[in-house]
C-alpha positions in Angstrom: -23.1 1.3 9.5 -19.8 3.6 10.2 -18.1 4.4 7.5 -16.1 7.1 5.6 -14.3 7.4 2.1 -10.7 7.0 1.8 -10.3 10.8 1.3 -12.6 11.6 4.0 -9.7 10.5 6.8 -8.1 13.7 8.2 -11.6 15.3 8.6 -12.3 11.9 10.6 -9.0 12.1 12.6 -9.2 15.5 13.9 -13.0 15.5 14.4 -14.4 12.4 15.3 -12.0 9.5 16.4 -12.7 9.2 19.8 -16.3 8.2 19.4 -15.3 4.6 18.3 -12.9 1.9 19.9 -12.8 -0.3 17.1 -11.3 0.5 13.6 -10.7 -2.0 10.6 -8.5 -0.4 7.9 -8.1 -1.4 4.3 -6.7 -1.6 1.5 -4.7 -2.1 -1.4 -1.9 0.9 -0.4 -0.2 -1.0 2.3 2.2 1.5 3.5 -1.3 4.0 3.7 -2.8 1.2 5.9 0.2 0.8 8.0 0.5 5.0 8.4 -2.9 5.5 8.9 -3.3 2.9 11.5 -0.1 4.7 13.6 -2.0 7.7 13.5 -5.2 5.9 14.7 -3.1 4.8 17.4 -1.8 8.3 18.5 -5.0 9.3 18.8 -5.9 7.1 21.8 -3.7 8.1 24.2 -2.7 4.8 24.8 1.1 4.7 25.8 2.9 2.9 22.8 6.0 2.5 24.5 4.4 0.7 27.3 4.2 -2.8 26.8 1.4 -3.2 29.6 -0.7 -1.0 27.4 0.1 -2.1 23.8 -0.1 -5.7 22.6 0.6 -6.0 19.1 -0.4 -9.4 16.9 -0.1 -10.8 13.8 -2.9 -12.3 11.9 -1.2 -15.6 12.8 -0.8 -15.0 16.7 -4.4 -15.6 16.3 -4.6 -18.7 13.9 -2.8 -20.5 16.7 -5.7 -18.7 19.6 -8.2 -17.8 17.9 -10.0 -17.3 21.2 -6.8 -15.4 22.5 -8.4 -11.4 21.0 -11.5 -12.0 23.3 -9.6 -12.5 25.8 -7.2 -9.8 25.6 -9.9 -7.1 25.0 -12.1 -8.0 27.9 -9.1 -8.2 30.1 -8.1 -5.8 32.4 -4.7 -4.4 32.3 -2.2 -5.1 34.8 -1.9 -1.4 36.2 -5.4 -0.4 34.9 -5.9 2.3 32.4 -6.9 2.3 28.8 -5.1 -0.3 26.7 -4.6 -0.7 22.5 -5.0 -4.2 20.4 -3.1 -3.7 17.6 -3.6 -6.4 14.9 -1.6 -6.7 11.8 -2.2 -8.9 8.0 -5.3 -9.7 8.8 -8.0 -10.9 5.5 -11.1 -12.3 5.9 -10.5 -15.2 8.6 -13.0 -16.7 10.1 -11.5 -17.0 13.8 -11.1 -13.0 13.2 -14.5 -12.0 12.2 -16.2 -14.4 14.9 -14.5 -12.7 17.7 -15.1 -9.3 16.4 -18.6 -10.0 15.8 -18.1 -11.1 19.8 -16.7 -7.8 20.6 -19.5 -5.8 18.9 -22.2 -7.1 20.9 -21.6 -4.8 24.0 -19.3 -1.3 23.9 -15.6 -1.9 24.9 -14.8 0.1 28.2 -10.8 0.4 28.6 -9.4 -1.1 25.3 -9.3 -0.2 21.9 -8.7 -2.5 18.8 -7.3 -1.7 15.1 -7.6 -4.0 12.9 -4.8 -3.6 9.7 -6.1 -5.6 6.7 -4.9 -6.3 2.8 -7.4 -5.4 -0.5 -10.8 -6.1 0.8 -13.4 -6.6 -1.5 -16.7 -5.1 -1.0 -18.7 -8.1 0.3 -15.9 -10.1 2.0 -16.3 -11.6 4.9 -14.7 -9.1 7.2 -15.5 -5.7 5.8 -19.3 -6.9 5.9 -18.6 -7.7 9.2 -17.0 -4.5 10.2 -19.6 -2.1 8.2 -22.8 -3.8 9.5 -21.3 -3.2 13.4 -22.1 0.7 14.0 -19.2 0.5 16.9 -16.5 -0.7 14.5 -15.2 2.3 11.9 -13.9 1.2 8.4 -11.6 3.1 7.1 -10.7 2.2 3.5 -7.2 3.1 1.8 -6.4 3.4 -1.3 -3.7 4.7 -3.1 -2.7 8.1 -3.7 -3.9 10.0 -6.4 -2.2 13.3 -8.1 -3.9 15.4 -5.6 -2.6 13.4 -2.7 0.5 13.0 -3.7 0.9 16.8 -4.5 -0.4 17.5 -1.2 2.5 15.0 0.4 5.1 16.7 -1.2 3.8 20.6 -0.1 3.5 18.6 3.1 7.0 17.2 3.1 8.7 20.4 1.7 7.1 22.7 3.4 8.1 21.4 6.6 11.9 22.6 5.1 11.1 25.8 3.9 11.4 24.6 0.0 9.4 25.3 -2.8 9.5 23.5 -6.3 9.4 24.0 -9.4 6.4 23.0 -11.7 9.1 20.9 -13.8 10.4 19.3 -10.7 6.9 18.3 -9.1 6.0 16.7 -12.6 9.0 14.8 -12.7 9.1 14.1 -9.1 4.8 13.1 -9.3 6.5 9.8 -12.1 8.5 8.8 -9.5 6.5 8.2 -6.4 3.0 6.7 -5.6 1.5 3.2 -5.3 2.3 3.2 -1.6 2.4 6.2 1.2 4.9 5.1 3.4 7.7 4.6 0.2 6.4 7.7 -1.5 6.8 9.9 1.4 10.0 8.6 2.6 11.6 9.2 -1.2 10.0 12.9 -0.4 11.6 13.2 2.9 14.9 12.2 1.2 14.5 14.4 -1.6 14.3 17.0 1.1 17.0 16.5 3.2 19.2 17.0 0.4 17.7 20.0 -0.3 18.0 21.2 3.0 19.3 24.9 3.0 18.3 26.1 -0.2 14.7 27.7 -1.4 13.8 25.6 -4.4 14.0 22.1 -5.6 15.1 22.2 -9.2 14.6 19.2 -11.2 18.0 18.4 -11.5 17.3 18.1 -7.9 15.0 15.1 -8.3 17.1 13.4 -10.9 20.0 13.6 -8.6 18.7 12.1 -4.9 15.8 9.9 -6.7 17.1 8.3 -9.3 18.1 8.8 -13.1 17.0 5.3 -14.2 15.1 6.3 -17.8 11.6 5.8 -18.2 12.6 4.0 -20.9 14.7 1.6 -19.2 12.5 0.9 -16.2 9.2 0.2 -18.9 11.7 -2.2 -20.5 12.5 -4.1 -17.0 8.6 -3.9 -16.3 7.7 -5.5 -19.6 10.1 -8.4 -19.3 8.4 -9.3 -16.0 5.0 -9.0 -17.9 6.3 -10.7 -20.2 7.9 -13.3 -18.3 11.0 -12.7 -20.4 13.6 -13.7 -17.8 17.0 -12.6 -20.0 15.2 -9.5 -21.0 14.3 -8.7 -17.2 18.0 -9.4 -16.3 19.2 -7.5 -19.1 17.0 -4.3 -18.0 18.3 -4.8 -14.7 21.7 -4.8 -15.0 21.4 -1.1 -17.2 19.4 0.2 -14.8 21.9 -1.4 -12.1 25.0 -0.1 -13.7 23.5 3.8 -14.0 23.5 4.1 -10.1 19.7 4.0 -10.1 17.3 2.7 -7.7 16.3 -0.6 -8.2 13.5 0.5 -5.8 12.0 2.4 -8.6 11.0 -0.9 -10.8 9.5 -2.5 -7.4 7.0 0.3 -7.5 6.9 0.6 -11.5 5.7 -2.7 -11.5 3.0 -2.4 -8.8 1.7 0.5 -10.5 1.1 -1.5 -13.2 -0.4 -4.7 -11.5 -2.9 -2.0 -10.0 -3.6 -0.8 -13.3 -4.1 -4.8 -14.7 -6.7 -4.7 -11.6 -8.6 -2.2 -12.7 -8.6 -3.3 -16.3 -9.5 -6.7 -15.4 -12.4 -5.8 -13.3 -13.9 -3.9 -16.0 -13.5 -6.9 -18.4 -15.6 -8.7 -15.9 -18.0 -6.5 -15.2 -19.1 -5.4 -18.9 -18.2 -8.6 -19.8 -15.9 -7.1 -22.8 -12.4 -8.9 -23.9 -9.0 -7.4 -23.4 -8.8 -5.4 -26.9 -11.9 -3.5 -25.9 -10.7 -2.7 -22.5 -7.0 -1.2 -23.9 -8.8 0.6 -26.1 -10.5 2.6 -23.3 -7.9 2.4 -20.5 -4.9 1.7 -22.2 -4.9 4.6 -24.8 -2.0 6.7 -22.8 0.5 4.0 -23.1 3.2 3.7 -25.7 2.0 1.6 -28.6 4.8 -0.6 -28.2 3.7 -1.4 -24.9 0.1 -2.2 -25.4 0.5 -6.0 -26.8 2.4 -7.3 -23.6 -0.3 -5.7 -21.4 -3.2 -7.1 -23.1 -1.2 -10.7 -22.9 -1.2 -10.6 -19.6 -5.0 -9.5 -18.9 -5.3 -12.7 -20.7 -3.0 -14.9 -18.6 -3.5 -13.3 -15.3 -6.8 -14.0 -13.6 -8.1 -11.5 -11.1 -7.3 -13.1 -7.7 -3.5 -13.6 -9.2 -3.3 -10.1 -10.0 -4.8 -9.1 -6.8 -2.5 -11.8 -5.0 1.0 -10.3 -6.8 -0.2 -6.7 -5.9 -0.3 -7.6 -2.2 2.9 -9.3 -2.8 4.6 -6.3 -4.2 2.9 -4.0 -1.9 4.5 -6.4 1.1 7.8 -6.0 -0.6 7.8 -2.6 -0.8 6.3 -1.8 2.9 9.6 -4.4 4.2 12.1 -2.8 1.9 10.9 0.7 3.1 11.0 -0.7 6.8 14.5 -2.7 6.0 16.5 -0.3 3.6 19.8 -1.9 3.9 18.2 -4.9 2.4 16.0 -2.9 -0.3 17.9 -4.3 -3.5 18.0 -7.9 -2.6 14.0 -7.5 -1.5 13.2 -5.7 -4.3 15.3 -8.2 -7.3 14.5 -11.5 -5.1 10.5 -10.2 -5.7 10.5 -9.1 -9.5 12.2 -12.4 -10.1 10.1 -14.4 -8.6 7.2 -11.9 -10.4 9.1 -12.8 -14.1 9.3 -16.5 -13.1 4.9 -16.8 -12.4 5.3 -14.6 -15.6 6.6 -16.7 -17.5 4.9 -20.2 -16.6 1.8 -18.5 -17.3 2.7 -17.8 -20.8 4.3 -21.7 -21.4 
């Protein structure tokens, strides 16, 4: 079995990458899947720009040749040299896992293959796959926690010269997270246009992030719970009409989802009810708050919740990737989030 923890990853990547070919990488932190595979990617010294050497697929390039991933790894490349297989949205298809059970059998020679895949369960079909094959390195993701995300923005920061202010970083720490490749962009922006000075101030923050209330984004995220469709449109437009991000309830609201995840498991694995489970996980939110999140550990079952997470995360990773279309992503999504919402509660 080859296998490290999620946190375990740099160590990997500067020590012991080249002693694999294959890498499946997972998780519920899309844009941390997506990152971590580029960097995977660097590391094999395949050229990236060369389309001779880099052949990039989509989980459905496969469902219409499934036999098409053989083929491509055990071919040899036009001009020779090493070659990359880079495969992106995969899950737990069958056509997937058969041919990298194929590919398992005997070492790859000139190619290498990453696999990028959603929320795997421990157990699924393809991470069972990939953990029982010692040639094949899983690399779960998952997403940030405080000290990752503090170590993203000394990361980000310090690359400009700035230092921050404990006021800032908390304020700044509310703001990003749920996915690496939005949260470090927002940190990246945060520092452009602080470019030239020593310090980010929280005003700082405020200013280049967005000054959308707490208040006000909670109230947008518990009208999509709530599937309150003229209370989400309500929320909206104040949050709309202060200049702020509607980015910022796109990721409020997956933040949440991930928490309903983690609430929901626990139901099911002490077998306990929804009161029982806010009671232990749900005692930091605002007591005005807690009713609408225990209605919707009732109405949601796991696989939706896990099925709108990887929904939101997708909308995220594409408005991150797409920015001039990052408002009508993020609205057309949280609509569509109030809508399930709100025929679950009919």
């Amino acid at each position: 079995m080859a296998e490290i923890k999620s946190h375990e990853f740099e160590t990997f990547l500067q020590k012991s990458v080249r002693n694999y070919r294959i890498f499946v990488i997972y998780g519920p932190d899309r844009g941390l899947v997506s990152e971590r595979a580029g960097q995977l990617a660097g590391k094999t010294g395949v050229a990236l720009d060369d389309p001779f050497s880099l052949t990039k697929l989509d989980i459905a390039d496969l469902q219409k040749d499934p036999g098409r991933l053989v083929d491509e790894a055990q071919s040899i490349g036009l001009f020779g040299g090493e070659k990359l297989i880079w495969i992106r949205g995969a899950a737990n298809e069958k056509y997937l896992v058969d041919s990298l059970a194929l590919l398992t059998e005997k070492p790859l020679e000139a190619t290498y293959l990453i696999v990028e895949a959603g929320d795997l369960k421990k157990g699924s079909l393809l991470r069972k796959t990939a953990e029982a094959a010692r040639a094949v390195m899983t690399v779960p993701s998952y997403a940030d926690d405080s000290r990752a995300l503090n170590g993203l923005i000394d990361a980000e920061l310090g690359a400009e010269k700035l230092g921050i202010t404990p006021a800032a970083r908390q304020a700044l720490l509310a703001l990003i997270g749920g996915d690496r490749i939005a949260s470090r962009n927002e940190v990246r922006k945060l520092a452009l246009y602080c470019r030239g000075l020593d310090t980010v101030e929280e005003h700082h923050v405020t200013e280049i992030i967005g000054d959308a209330s707490a208040i006000s984004v909670d109230d947008a995220v518990d009208a999509i719970l709530g599937g309150d469709l003229n209370g989400f449109l309500h929320a909206m437009q104040k949050i709309s009409s202060s200049k702020a991000a509607i980015f910022l309830v796109l990721q409020a609201c997956l933040k949440q989802f991930q928490l309903l995840d983690t609430m929901r498991a626990e139901m099911e694995e002490k077998r306990v009810q929804a009161p029982q489970v806010m009671q232990t996980m749900g005692r930091h939110l605002h007591f005005r708050r807690k009713p609408i999140l225990e209605q919707a550990l009732r109405q949601w079952s796991a696989d939706s919740i896990a099925r709108e997470s990887n929904r939101l995360q997708a909308a995220i990773l594409q408005s991150r990737r797409r920015q001039v279309l990052e408002d009508s992503i993020a609205m057309q999504t949280l609509l569509s989030t109030t809508l399930q919402s709100g025929r679950k509660s009919a």
